[in-house]
N, C-alpha and C positions, 0 to 999 in steps of 0.2 A: 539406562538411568539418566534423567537430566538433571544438567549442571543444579545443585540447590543453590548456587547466588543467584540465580538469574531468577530475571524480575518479570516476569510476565503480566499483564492486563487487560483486557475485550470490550472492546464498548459496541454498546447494540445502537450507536448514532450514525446514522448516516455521514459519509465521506464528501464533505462539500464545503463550499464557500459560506452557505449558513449555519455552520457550524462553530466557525471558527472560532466563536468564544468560548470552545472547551478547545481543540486541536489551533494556538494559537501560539506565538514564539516561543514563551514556556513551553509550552505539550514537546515540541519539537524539538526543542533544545537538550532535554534530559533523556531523548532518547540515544541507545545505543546503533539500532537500526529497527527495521520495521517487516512484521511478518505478517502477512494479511491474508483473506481470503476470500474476495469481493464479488458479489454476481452479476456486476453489472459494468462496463465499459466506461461510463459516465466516472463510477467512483474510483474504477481503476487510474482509468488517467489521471483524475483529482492527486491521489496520494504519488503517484509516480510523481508528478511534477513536481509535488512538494516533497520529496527524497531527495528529485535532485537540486531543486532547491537551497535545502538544506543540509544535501553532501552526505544522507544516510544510505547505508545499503538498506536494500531491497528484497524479499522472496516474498514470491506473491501466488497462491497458486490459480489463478483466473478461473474463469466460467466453465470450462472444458471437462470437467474430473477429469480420468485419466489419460485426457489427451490433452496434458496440459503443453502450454507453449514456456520455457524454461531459457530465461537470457539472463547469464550472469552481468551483473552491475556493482562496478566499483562507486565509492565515496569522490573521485575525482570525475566520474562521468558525468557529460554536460548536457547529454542528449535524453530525450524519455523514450517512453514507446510509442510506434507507431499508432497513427490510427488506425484499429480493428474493427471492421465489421462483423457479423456475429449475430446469432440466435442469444439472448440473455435468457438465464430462468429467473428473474425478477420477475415478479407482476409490479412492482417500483410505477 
């Protein structure tokens, strides 16, 4: 069963810098942390940076299905993920 306080929301906007007037200090601000599911390298790194930018935890499950790559991240971490090269399934 999941928790019923918890707040969930999905936005079908792409993860990037021309978005940002929806994903902008508010958006960021009122989160608790961030669970995503992105098929593309571009937008992963996007939202990583901005995690730790903004000191949220992270679970993300990447382009892989089940061969996903799984690195826990604290709210004090300074560092992102590397850059991954990679097959995407975007046609993006």
């Amino acid at each position: 069963e999941i928790n019923p306080s918890m707040n969930l929301q999905y936005f079908e906007l792409e993860a990037k810098r021309e978005n940002e007037n929806i994903f902008n200090d508010d958006f960021w601000g009122k989160l608790d942390g961030v669970c995503c599911a992105l098929d593309n390298i571009s937008e992963r790194s996007y939202v990583d940076k901005k995690c730790v930018f903004y000191r949220k935890s992270l679970l993300e499950s990447g382009i892989l299905g089940t061969k996903v790559n799984f690195q826990k991240k604290s709210k004090q971490q300074k560092k992102n993920i590397p850059n991954q090269k990679g097959k995407c399934t975007s046609d993006k």
